[in-house]
N, C-alpha and C positions, 0 to 999 in steps of 0.2 A: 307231432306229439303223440306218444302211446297212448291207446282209449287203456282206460285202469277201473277198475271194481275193486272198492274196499268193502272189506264184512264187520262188522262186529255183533258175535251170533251170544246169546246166553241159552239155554236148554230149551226155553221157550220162547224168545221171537230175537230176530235177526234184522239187524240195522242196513244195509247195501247203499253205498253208493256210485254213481258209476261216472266219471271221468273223461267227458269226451266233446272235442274240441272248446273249450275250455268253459264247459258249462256242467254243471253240475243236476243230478237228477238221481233223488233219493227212493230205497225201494222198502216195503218192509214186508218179512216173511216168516213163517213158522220159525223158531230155532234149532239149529241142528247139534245135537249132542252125541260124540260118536258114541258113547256107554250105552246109550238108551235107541239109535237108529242103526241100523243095516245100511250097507252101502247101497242098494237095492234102494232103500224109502228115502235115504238122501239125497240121491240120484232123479225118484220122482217125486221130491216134495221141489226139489232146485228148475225140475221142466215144468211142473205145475206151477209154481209160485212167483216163478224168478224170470224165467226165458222168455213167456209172454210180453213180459213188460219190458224186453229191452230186444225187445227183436231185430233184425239185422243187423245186430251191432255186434261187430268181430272183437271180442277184447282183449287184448295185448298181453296183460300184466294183471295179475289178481294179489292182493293180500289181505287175508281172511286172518281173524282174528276169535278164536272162542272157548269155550267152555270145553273142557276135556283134554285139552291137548297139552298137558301135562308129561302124557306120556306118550313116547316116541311111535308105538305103532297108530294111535290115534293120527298123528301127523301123516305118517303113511296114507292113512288110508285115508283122510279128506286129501288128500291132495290127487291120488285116485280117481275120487269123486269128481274132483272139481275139474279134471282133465279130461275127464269122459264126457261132462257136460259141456266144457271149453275147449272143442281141442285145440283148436289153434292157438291157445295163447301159450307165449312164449315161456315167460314165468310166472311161477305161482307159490307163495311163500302161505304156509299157514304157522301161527302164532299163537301163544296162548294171553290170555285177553291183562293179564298183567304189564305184559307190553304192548299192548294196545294204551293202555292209560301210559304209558312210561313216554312213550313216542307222544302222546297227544297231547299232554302236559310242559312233557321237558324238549322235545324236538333231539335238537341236536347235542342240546345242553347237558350236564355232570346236574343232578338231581336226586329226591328220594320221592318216587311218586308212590302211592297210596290209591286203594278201592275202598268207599264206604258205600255200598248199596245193602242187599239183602243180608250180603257176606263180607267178609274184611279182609285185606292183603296189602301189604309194601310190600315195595325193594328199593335199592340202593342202584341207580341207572348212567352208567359212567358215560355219556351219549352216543352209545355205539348198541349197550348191551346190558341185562339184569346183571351185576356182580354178586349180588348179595339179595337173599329172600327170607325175612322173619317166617318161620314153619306156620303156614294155616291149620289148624287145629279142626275146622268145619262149626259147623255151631253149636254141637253139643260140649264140646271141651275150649272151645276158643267163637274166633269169628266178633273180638273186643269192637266194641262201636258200628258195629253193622245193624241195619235194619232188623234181622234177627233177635241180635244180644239184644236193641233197647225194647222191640216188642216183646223182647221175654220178662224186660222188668216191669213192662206194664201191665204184664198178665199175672207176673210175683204179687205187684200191687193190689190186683184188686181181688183177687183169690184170697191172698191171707189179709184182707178189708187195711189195709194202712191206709189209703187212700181217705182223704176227710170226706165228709158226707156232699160236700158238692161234686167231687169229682167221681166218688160212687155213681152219682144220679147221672152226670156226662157221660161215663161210660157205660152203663146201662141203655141211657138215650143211644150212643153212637153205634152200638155192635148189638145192643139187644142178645147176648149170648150169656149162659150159665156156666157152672162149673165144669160142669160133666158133659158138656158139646169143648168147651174148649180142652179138657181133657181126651179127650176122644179123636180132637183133630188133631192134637201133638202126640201122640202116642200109639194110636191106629191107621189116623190117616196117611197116604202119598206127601211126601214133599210137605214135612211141617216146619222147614224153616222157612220157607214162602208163609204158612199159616201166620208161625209166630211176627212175623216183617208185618205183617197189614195191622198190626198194632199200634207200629210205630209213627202211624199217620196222628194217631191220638196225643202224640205229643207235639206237633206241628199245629194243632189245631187249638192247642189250649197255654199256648206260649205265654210267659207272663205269670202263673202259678209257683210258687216256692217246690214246690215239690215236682213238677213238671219240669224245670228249672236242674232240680238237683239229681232227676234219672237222667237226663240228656248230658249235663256236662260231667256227670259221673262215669258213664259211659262212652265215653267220648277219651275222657283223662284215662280210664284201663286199655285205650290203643295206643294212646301214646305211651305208656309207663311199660307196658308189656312189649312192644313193637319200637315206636322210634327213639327208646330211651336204646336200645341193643344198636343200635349204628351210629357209628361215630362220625360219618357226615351230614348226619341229621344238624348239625351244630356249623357243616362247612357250605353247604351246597342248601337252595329253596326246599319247601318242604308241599308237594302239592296235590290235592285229592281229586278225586272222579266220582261219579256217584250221588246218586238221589239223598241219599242219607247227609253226605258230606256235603251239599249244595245248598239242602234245607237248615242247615246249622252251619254256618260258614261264620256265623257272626262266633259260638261260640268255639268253633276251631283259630280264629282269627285272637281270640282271646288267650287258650291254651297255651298258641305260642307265643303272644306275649309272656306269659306265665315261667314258660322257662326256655326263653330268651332265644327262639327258635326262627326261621323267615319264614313266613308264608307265601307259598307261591301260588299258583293257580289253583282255580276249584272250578271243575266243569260239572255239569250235570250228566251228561254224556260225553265218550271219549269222540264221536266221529268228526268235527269239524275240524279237534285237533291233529288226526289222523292226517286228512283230507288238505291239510297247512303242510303236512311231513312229508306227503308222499308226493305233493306239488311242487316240490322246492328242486 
């Protein structure tokens, strides 16, 4: 059997597993984003973080899975990376992390799998390959039902006071921030859809409230109305998510499709075990 290393990297930390005689052994490391690292610091964040922990082991087969690789020279150049740090391995496929959920969801299966974490994304996965991809917009124009969009409505809330006076007081308790710090951090700061996403923990924690209730499954309903109402196998083939956001509310995605007559298929927290099922077979 081939020793194999799967990735599933986001900009900031990286899932690794490695493959080898038939046991499995997980790594986790900085994430590598080719936009934001040099081949240079990928190269020694992968000997620092990565090689230690798996030393002597020759690996065969790599499929890396991440953030960026959107575009075609991005692909180039981790696979570069990864061959400079692996030379021996035979193959080495890098991916962008949409099919990572596609593959770890639907396997081999005809599907529409979906991301709900910080960000939001479908396709339409005929079991080979993406066919079809609703446009991500990022989070200032799109990003329906992500960690981002509901932490943005929980920030709309309590900025312009809708919120009744209990849930003022819980989130005052829970983040202890003002207007003009969370202003500050969506507008000035690095990386404010990460900021706006750590909001959305506040609606996980206060489940049960009518209006907590009605930002989650509102936001929830603008991914499907925007995104899987636009593909026509949404209605032929399961319908199935990845994702912290999508795993924490599974009850009400499991509803939605009741709603308009949809299947639900899986919902993982993370794509790697399903990977790890794919690439085992």
């Amino acid at each position: 059997m081939p020793v194999k290393l799967i990735a599933d990297s986001g900009s900031t930390k990286c899932e690794w597993c490695l493959l080898a005689n038939g046991k499995k052994k997980k790594i986790f490391t900085t994430g590598m984003s080719p936009y934001f690292l040099s081949a240079e610091q990928m190269i020694e964040l992968l000997q620092k973080e990565l090689l230690k922990k798996i030393k002597d082991v020759n690996i065969d087969e790599i499929y890396y899975y991440g953030t960026g690789l959107g575009n075609p020279a991005n692909v180039v150049l981790l696979k570069k990376v990864l061959k400079k740090v692996f030379p021996v391995a035979k193959k080495i496929e890098a991916n962008i992390d949409l099919l990572a959920a596609a593959r770890a969801v639907c396997g081999h299966e005809k599907g529409i799998a979906c991301i709900l974490g910080t960000g939001s994304n479908s396709c339409y996965y005929n079991g080979k390959k993406i066919m079809k991809n609703s446009p991500g917009l990022g989070y200032v124009l799109g990003d329906e039902g992500s960690g981002a969009y509901l932490g943005k409505k929980v920030v709309q809330h309590f900025l312009y006071n809708t919120f009744d006076e209990d849930l003022m007081m819980r989130f005052t308790n829970a983040f202890n921030v003002g207007a003009n710090e969370i202003l500050e951090h969506v507008y000035k700061q690095p990386q404010p859809n990460r900021y706006l996403a750590s909001f959305a923990i506040f609606l996980a924690e206060n489940r049960g409230h009518y209006m907590i209730e009605n930002i989650i499954e509102d936001g929830l309903n603008d991914f499907f109305f925007t995104h899987l109402y636009k593909y026509r196998e949404s209605w032929l083939y399961p319908i199935s998510f990845v994702g912290s956001v999508a795993y924490g509310f599974k009850d009400v995605l499991k509803n939605l499709c009741d709603t308009y007559e949809l299947e639900l298929g899986k919902v993982l927290k993370q794509p790697m075990d399903g990977l790890v099922a794919y690439h085992n077979e």
